[in-house]
N, C-alpha and C positions, 0 to 999 in steps of 0.2 A: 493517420495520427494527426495531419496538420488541420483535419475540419475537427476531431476530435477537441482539440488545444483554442479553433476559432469559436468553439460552443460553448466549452470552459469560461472564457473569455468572457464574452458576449455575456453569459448566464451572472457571472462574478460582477461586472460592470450593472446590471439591471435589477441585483441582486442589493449592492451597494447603492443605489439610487435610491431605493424601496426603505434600506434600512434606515441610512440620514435621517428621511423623511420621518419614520416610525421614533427613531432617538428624538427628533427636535420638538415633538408632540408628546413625548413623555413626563412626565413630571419628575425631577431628580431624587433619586429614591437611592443613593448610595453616596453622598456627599462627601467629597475629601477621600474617595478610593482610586487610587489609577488605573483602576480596570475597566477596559476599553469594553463598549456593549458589542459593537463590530471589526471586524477584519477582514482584509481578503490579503493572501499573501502570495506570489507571485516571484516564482525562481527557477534556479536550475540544482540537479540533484547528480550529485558524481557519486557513481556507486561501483563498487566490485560487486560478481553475483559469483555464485555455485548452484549448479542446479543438478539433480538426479532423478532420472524417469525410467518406472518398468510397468510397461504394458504390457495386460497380453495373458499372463498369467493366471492360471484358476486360483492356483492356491497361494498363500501369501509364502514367500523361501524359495519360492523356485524362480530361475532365471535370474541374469543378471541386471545390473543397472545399469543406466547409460548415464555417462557424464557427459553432460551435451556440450560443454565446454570444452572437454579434452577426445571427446569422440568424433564429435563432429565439427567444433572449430567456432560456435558461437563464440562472440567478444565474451571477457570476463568482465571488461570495466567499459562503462558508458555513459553519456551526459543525457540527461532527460527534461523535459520539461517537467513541473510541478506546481499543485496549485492548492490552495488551504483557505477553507473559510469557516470563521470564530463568530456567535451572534449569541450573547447573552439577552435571556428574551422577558427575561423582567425586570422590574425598576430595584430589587435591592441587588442583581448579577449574580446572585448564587445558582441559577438555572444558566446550562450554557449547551447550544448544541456545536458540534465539529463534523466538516466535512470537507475531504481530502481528495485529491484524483494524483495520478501520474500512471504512466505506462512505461513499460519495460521490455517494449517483444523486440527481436532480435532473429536476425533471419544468416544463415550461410550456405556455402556451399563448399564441400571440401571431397578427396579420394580417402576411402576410409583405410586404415591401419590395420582393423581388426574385423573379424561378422561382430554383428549386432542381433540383437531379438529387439522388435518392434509390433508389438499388437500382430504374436504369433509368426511374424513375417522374419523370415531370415536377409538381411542387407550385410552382402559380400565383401569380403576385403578386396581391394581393387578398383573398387567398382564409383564411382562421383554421387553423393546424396547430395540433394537440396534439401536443408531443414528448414523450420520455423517453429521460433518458441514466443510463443504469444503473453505475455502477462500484462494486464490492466487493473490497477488496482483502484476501488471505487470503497472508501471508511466514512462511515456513519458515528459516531457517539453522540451520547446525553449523558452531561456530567452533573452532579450538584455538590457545591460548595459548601463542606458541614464546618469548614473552618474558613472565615475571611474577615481581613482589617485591611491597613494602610500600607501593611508587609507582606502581608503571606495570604494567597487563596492556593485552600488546598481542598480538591474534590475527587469525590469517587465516582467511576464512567461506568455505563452499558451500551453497548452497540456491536456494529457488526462490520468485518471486515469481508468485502465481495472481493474477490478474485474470479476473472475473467482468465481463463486459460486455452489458448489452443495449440495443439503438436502437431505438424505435419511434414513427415520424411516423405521423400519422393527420389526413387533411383529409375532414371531415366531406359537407361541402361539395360536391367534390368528388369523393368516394366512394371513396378511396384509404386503403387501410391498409396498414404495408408496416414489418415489422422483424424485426434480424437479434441475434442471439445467441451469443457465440464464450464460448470459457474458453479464457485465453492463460498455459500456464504457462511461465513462462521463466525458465533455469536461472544464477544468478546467481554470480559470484566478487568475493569485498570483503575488506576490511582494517578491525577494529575498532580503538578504543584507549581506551581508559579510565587517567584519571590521577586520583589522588588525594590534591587541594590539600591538606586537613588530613583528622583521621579521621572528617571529617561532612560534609565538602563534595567534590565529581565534578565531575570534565570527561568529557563520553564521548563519543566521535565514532566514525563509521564511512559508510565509502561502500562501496555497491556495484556491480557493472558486471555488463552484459551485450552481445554484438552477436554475431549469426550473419545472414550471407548465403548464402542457400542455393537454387538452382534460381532460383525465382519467389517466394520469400522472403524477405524480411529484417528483422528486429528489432533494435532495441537500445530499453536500459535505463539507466538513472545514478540510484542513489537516493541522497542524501546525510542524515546525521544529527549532528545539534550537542545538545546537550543537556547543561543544570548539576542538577544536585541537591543537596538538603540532607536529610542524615538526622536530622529534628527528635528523634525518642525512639526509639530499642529498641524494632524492627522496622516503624516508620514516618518517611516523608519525602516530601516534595515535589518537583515540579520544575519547569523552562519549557525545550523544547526546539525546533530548528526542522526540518525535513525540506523539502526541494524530490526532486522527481519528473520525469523525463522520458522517456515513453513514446515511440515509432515503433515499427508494425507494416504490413505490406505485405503482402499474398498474393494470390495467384492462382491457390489450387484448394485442394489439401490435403496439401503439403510439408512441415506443420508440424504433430505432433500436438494434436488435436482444433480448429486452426482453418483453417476451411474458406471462406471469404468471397472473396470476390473486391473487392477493393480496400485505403482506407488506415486506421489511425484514430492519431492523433497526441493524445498529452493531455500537460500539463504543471499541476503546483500545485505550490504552496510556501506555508508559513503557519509557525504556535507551534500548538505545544500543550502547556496546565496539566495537570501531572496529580497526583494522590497517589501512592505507592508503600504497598506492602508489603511485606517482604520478611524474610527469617530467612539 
């Protein structure tokens, strides 16, 4: 995770060198707007999670779920790193792309309570599991602004939310190892809005949606964002926003590109995150 956060970094910093440069060579094509062409935002993210996992299963009802939180002892709430970059890429700003990282995996070790079903595998009561719940999340958007002035840009997004997922129980014990590894990218439709209390303080909201049912199938998505800002000086500001998340994904073979599993995985978080800004 810490080279992960030093590449983020790195990429955000070279990212922002490039854009300055591309802003200071433009010609001002939105005069009197306070909407920033770039950003890079850079914080921390305190979230509660719930997550539910059933592998294993042919048919979708059969078997139980596992609350990997209360089954096996993952943290519920965690502080994460987090990173966000904003780049309106023409001179009147109503085109803007958004992209986001943070990771959330989470690793324990606990004596179980109760058997479990894991990808067919029965893990005993008694017995000490090593888990690991991997979550990495990598959001793409391209929003465009069909309403903007001096107060309000408000636009409609498409993009996509990748989820990096790995599970791996391990009972030593026992002698069972057993996990599974998807990449779930899912194709998202939202609505931002950004309003502009005075010329240093933001309101910025946006949800986004997803559901397909399909075959043996089916996903849905709902991410929500609130978020206040203050731009303390000429090209820096702060801010506290909140995000909540709600995963379901279902499969039963490989109806969905690249995820191939056979059964469910259900996650939900919600938290704040502080972060600084940069931006031109």
């Amino acid at each position: 995770m810490t080279r992960r956060i030093a590449v983020i970094c790195a990429f955000s910093l070279l990212f922002a060198l490039s854009a300055q440069h591309v802003c200071a060579a433009e010609q001002e094509g939105a005069a009197g707007k306070p909407w920033e062409r770039f950003s890079i935002t850079l914080g921390y993210f305190f979230t509660d999670m719930s997550s539910n996992v059933k592998i294993g299963s042919e048919t979708f009802g059969v078997g139980a779920d596992i609350n990997m939180e209360d089954a096996l002892g993952l943290d519920s709430t965690i502080a994460v790193f987090r990173s966000d970059l904003l780049w309106r890429f023409t001179g009147n700003r109503r085109h803007r792309i958004d992209f986001s990282y943070f990771d959330l995996s989470r690793d324990s070790t606990r004596t179980l309570q109760r058997d479990i079903e894991f990808n067919d595998k029965i893990y005993s009561a008694g017995f000490t599991v090593e888990s690991e719940f991997d979550l990495a999340f990598y959001n793409l958007a391209y929003t465009y602004s069909f309403f903007q002035d001096d107060r309000f840009d408000i636009g409609a997004s498409l993009g996509f939310h990748v989820t990096d997922i790995k599970l791996r129980l391990v009972s030593p014990d026992q002698g069972i190892y057993e996990e599974e590894a998807v990449t779930a990218p899912l194709p998202v439709l939202g609505i931002r809005g950004n309003f502009a209390l005075t010329r240093k303080l933001f309101l910025k909201e946006s949800i986004e949606f997803f559901y397909l049912e399909y075959d043996s199938f089916r996903g849905l998505l709902t991410d929500v964002n609130l978020a206040l800002e203050y731009n303390v000086w000429k090209h820096v500001g702060f801010g506290i926003g909140y995000n909540s998340l709600h995963v379901e994904i279902e499969s039963d073979g490989e109806d969905y590109p690249t995820i191939d599993f056979n059964g469910k995985v259900e996650y939900d978080y919600s938290g704040f995150q502080v972060y600084a800004k940069i931006y031109f």
